[in-house]
C-alpha positions as CSV (number, residue, x, y, z in Angstrom):
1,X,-31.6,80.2,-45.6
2,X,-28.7,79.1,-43.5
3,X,-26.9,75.8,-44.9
4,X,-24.5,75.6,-41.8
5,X,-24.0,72.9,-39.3
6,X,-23.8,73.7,-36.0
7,X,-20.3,72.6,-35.3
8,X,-21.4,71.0,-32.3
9,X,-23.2,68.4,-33.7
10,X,-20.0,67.7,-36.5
11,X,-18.5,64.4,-36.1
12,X,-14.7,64.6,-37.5
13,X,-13.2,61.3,-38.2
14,X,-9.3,60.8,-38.0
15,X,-7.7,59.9,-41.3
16,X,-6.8,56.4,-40.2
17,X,-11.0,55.9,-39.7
18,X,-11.4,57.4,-43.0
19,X,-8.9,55.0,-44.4
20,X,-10.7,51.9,-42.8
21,X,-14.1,52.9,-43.7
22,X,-13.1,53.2,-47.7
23,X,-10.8,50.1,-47.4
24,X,-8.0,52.0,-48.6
25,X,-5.1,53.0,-47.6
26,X,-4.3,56.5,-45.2
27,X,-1.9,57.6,-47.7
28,X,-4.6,57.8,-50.8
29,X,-7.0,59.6,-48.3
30,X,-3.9,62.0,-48.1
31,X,-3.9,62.4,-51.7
32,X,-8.0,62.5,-51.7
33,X,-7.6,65.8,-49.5
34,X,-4.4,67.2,-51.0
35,X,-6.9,66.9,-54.4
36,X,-9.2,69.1,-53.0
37,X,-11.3,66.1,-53.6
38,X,-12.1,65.0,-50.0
39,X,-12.9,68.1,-47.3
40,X,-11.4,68.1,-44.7
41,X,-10.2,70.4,-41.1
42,X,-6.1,70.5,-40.6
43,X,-5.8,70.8,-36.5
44,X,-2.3,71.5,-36.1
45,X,-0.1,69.1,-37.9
46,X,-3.2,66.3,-38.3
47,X,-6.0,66.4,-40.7
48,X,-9.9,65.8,-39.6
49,X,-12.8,64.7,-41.5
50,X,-16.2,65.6,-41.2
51,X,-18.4,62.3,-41.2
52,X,-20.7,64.4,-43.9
53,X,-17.5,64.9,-46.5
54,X,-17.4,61.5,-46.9
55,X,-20.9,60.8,-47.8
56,X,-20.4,63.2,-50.4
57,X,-17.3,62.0,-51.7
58,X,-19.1,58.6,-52.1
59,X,-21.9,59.9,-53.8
60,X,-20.3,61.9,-55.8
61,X,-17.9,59.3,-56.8
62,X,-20.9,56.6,-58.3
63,X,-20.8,56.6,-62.0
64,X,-23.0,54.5,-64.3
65,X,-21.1,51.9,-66.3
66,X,-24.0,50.7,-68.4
């Protein structure tokens, strides 16, 4: 079966949305994706997000403290 997203229907965010959405700031979203942590898509000199990536970062990221 074919896991791959049409890349039409791929919504890339800029880092600075990224940044916003997780409250944090552009440089540790840098660090996220120089981590190999967060995926992203470098377009010249710029790095894009796909919206998906960071659902999975976030969900990956939950931990149980109890």
């Amino acid at each position: 079966m074919n896991d791959v997203t049409p890349l039409g229907s791929v919504k890339f965010l800029k880092v600075s949305e990224v940044a916003a959405l997780l409250r944090v700031s552009k440089m540790s979203v840098y660090r996220l994706i120089h981590a190999g942590d967060l995926e992203a898509v470098k377009f010249g000199r710029n790095f894009r997000v796909p919206e998906h990536a960071v659902s999975v970062y976030l969900r990956d990221s939950f931990y149980d403290v109890g």
